[in-house]
C-alpha positions as CSV (number, residue, x, y, z in Angstrom):
1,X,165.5,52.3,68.3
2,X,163.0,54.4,66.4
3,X,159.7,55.2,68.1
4,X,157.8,53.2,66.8
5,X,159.7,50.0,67.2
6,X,160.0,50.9,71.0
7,X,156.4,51.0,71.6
8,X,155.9,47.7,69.9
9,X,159.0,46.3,72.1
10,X,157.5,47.8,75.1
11,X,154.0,45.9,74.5
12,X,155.8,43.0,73.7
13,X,157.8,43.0,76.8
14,X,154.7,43.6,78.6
15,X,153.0,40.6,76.9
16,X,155.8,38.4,78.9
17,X,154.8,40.3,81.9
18,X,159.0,40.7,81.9
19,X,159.6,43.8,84.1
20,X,163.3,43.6,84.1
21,X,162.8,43.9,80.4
22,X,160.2,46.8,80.5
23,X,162.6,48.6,83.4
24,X,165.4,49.2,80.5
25,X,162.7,51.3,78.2
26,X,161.4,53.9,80.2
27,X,163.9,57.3,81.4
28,X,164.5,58.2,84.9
29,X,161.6,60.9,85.3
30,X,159.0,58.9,83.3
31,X,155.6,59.7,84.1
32,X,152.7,57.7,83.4
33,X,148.5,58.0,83.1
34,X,145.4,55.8,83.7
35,X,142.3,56.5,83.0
36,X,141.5,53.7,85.0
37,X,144.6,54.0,87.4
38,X,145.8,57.4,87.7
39,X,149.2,58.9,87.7
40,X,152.7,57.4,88.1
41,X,156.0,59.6,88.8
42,X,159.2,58.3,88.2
43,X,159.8,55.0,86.6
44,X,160.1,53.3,90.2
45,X,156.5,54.5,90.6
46,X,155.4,53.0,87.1
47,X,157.4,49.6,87.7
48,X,155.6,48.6,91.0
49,X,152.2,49.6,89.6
50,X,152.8,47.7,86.7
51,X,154.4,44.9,89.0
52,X,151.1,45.0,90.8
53,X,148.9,45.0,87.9
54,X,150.4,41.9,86.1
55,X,150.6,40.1,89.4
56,X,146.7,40.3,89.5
57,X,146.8,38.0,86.1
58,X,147.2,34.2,85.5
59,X,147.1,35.3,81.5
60,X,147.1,38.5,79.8
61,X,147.7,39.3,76.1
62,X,147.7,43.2,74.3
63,X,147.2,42.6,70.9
64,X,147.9,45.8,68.7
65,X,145.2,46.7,66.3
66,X,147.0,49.8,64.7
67,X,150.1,51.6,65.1
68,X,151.2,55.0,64.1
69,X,153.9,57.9,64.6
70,X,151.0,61.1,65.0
71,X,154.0,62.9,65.0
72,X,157.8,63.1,65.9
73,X,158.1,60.5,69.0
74,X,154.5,60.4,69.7
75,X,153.1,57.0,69.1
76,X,149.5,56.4,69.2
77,X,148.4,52.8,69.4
78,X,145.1,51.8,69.5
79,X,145.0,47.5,71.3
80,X,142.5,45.1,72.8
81,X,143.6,43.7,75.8
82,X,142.6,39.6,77.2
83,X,143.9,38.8,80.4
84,X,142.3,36.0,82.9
85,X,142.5,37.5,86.6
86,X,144.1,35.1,89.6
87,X,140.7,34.3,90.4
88,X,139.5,33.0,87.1
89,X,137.6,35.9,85.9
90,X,138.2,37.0,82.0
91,X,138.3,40.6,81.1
92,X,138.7,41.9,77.7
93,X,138.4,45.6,76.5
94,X,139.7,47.3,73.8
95,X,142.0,50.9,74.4
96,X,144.0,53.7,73.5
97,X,147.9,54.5,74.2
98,X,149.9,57.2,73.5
99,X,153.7,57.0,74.4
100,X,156.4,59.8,73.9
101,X,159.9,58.9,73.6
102,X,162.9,61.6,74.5
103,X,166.1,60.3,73.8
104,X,165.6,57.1,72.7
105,X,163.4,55.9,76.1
106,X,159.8,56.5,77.0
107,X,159.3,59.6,79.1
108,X,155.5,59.5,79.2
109,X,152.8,56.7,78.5
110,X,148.7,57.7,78.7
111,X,146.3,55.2,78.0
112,X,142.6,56.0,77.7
113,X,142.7,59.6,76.3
């Protein structure tokens, strides 16, 4: 799967909130960056945050505004994100993502740079 086509599956995936899904894309060593959430180590890591973070939703929904290779395996994305938290409140903000692929899996997402 090209690059490109595995960021788009991975914010797909993520749209369904499907994390058995979303386990499958990332490598072993994957690390991962927040602006608003910090660092992750290790897919494990990056699965129980994102388990976390979905589980504080009733809704949520990335749309992708523009999508491009910057270079060999580096995706930058630029998305608005609409999600409705457990307790009713809305939230939407728009964002940056960058994800490297190595060997056909991500090896590195940073959102907010």
């Amino acid at each position: 799967m090209s690059a490109l086509n595995l960021a788009k599956t991975y914010f797909d995936y993520s749209n369904q909130s499907n994390m058995d899904l979303i386990e499958n894309l990332f490598g072993e060593n994957a690390t991962y960056y927040s602006a608003n959430l910090g660092f992750f180590i290790s897919k494990k890591e990056i699965l129980a945050m994102q388990a976390t973070f979905h589980g504080q939703y009733q809704s949520l929904q990335w749309t992708i505004d523009s999508i491009n290779e910057i270079k060999p395996n580096v995706v930058e994305i630029a998305f608005r994100f609409q999600g409705v938290l457990n307790d009713g409140t809305e939230q939407n903000r728009q964002g940056s993502e960058h994800i490297l692929v190595y060997n056909g899996l991500i090896q590195h997402i940073a959102v907010g740079l």
